[in-house]
C-alpha positions as CSV (number, residue, x, y, z in Angstrom):
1,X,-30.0,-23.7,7.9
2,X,-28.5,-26.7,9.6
3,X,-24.9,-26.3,9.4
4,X,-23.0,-29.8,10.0
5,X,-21.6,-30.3,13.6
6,X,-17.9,-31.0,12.6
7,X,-18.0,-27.4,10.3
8,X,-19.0,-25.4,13.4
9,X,-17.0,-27.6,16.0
10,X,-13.8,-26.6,13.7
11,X,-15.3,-23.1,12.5
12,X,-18.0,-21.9,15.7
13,X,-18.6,-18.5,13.2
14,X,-20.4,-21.5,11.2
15,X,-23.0,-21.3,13.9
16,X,-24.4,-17.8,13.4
17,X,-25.7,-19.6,9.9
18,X,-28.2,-21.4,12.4
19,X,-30.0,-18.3,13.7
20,X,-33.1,-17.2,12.1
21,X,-33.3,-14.7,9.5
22,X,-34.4,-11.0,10.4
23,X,-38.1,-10.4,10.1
24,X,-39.0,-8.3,6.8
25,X,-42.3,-6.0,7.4
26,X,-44.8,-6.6,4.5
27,X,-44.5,-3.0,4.0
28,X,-40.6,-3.5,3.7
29,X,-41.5,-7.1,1.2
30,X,-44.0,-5.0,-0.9
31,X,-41.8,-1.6,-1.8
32,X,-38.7,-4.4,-2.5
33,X,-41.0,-6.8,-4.6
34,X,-42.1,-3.7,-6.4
35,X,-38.7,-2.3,-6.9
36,X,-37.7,-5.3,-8.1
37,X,-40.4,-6.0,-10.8
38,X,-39.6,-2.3,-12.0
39,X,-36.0,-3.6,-12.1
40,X,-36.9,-6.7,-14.6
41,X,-39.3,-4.8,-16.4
42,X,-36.8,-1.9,-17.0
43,X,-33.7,-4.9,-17.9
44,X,-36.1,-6.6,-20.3
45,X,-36.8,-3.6,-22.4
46,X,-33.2,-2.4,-21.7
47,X,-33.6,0.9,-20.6
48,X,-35.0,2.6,-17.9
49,X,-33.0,4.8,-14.7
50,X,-32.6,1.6,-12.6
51,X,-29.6,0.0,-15.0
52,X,-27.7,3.0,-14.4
53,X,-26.7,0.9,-11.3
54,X,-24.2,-1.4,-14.0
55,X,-22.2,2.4,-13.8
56,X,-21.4,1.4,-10.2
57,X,-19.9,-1.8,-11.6
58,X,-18.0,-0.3,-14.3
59,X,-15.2,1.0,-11.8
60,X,-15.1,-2.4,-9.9
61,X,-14.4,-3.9,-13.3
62,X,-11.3,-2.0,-13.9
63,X,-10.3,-2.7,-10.5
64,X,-10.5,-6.0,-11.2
65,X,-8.3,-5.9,-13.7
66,X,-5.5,-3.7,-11.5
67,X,-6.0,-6.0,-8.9
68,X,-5.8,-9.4,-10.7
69,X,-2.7,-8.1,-13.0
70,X,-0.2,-10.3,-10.3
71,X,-0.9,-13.3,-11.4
72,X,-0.3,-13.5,-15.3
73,X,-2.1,-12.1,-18.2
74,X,-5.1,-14.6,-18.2
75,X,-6.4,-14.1,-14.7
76,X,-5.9,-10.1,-15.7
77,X,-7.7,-10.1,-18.1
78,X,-10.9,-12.3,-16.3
79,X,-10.1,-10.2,-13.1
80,X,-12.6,-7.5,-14.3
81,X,-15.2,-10.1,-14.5
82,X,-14.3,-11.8,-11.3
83,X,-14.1,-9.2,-9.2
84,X,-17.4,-7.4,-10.9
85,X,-19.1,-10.9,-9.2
86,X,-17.2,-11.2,-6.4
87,X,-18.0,-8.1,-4.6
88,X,-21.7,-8.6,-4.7
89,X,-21.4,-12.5,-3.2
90,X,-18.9,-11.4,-0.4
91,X,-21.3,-8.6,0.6
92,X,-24.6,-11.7,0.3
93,X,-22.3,-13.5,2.8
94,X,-21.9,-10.5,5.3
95,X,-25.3,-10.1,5.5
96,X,-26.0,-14.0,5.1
97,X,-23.6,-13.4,8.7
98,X,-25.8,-11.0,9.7
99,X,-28.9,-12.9,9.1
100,X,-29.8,-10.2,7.1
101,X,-32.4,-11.5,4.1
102,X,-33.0,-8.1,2.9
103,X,-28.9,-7.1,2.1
104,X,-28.4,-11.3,0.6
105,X,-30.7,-10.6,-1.7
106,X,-30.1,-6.8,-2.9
107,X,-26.2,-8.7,-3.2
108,X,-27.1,-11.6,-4.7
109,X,-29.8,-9.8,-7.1
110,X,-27.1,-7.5,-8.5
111,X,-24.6,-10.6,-8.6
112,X,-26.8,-12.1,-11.3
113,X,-27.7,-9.0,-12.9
114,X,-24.2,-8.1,-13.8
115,X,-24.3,-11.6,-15.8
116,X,-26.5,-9.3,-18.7
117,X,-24.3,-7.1,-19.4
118,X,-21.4,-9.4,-18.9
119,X,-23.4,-11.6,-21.7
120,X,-23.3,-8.2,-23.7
121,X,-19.7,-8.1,-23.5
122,X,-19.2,-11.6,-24.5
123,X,-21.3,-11.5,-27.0
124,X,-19.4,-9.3,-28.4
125,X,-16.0,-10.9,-28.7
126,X,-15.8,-11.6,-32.4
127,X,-17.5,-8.5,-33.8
128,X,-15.7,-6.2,-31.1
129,X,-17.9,-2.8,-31.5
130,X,-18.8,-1.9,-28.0
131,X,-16.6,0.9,-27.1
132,X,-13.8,-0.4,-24.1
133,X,-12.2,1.5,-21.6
134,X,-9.5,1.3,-19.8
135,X,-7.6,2.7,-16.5
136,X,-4.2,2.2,-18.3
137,X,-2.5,2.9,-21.7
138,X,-5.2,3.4,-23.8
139,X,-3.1,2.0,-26.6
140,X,-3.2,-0.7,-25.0
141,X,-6.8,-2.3,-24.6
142,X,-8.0,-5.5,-25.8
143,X,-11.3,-6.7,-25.7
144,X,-11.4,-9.0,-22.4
145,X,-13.6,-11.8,-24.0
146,X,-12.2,-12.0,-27.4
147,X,-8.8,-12.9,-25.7
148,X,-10.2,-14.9,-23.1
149,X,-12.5,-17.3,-25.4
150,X,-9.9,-17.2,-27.9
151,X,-7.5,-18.2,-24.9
152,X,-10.0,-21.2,-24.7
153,X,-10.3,-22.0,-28.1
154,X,-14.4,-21.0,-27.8
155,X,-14.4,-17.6,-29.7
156,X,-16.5,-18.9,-32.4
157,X,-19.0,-19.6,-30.1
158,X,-19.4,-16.6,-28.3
159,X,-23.4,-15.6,-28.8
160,X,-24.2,-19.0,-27.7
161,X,-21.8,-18.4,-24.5
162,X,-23.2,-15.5,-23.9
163,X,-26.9,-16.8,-24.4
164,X,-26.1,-19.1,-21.8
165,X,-24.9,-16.6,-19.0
166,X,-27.7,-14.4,-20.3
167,X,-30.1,-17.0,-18.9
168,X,-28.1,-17.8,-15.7
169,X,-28.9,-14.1,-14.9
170,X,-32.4,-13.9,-16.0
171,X,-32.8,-16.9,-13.5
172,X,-30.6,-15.7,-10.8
173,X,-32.4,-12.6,-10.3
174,X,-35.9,-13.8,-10.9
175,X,-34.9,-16.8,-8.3
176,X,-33.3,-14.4,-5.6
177,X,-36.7,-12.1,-6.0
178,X,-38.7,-15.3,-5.3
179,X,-36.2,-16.5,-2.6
180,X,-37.3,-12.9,-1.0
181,X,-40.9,-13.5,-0.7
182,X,-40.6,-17.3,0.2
183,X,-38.6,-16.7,2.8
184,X,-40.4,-13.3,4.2
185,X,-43.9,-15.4,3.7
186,X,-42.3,-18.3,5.6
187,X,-40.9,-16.4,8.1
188,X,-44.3,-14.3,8.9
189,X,-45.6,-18.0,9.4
190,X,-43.1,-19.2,11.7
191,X,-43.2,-16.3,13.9
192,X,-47.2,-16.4,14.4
């Protein structure tokens, strides 16, 4: 990646982007390819042991929400959400750092994956059956994306909404996946 010369002049951790990425052994490319097609195939159907990783997510959610709740009730209440991305992109840049392609794309795959059940949760905003939780009062839990797109005036189209950032992470994760092998394939080339 060619990083422009007045970004690393000012910022010369910029420069480390310029490095090549670390080699990934076909055996290595193979077992993650094949991992992630299980992945898909088990998000598709919408069951299988590997979404038991959006558990890991559930906690960073609330945290969100704890850690978000300075700065007035909106960002609160989109904290959960924000931070639920957030972590999974700051750890794709550590290892983009790194040069790392494996740890970017694990990141970056379960960035985009947490847009499904995100688009559950929206999708849900007018008819409001999921069961919520909470790390507070328990009496007092609202449903983050009925007040957030009612906030925005956009409740009414929620399942569209939610369609939309259902696509984004179909995309995203089948992109990232292919990212993987381009760049591993690419990589075997340039080193031979």
């Amino acid at each position: 990646m060619r990083v422009p010369v007045a970004w690393s002049e000012r910022l010369p951790v910029l420069e480390t982007l310029e490095d090549e990425w670390s080699p990934v052994p076909r055996t290595a490319l193979g077992l993650w390819l094949a991992f992630y097609g299980l992945f898909l195939l088990q998000a598709a159907r919408g069951s299988g042991p590997f979404l038991m990783i959006d558990l890991v997510f559930v906690p960073i959610h609330e945290g969100g929400h704890l850690l978000f709740s300075y700065f007035g009730e909106f960002i609160h209440v989109a904290g959960g959400t924000l931070l639920q991305l957030l972590v999974p992109v700051l750890l794709a840049i550590y290892f983009a750092f790194q040069r790392q392609l494996q740890g970017v794309t694990f990141c970056m795959f379960f960035c985009f994956e947490q847009l499904l059940p995100t688009a559950t949760y929206m999708a849900d905003a007018r008819a409001q059956e999921l069961p919520l939780l909470t790390v507070g009062d328990a009496d007092y839990v609202i449903h983050d994306w009925n007040y957030l797109f009612g906030a925005l005036g956009v409740l009414d189209h929620d399942i569209q909404i939610a369609a939309f950032v259902r696509a984004i992470g179909w995309a995203g994760m089948i992109g990232t996946v292919a990212w993987l092998a381009w760049r591993s394939w690419r990589g075997a080339k340039e080193a031979r």
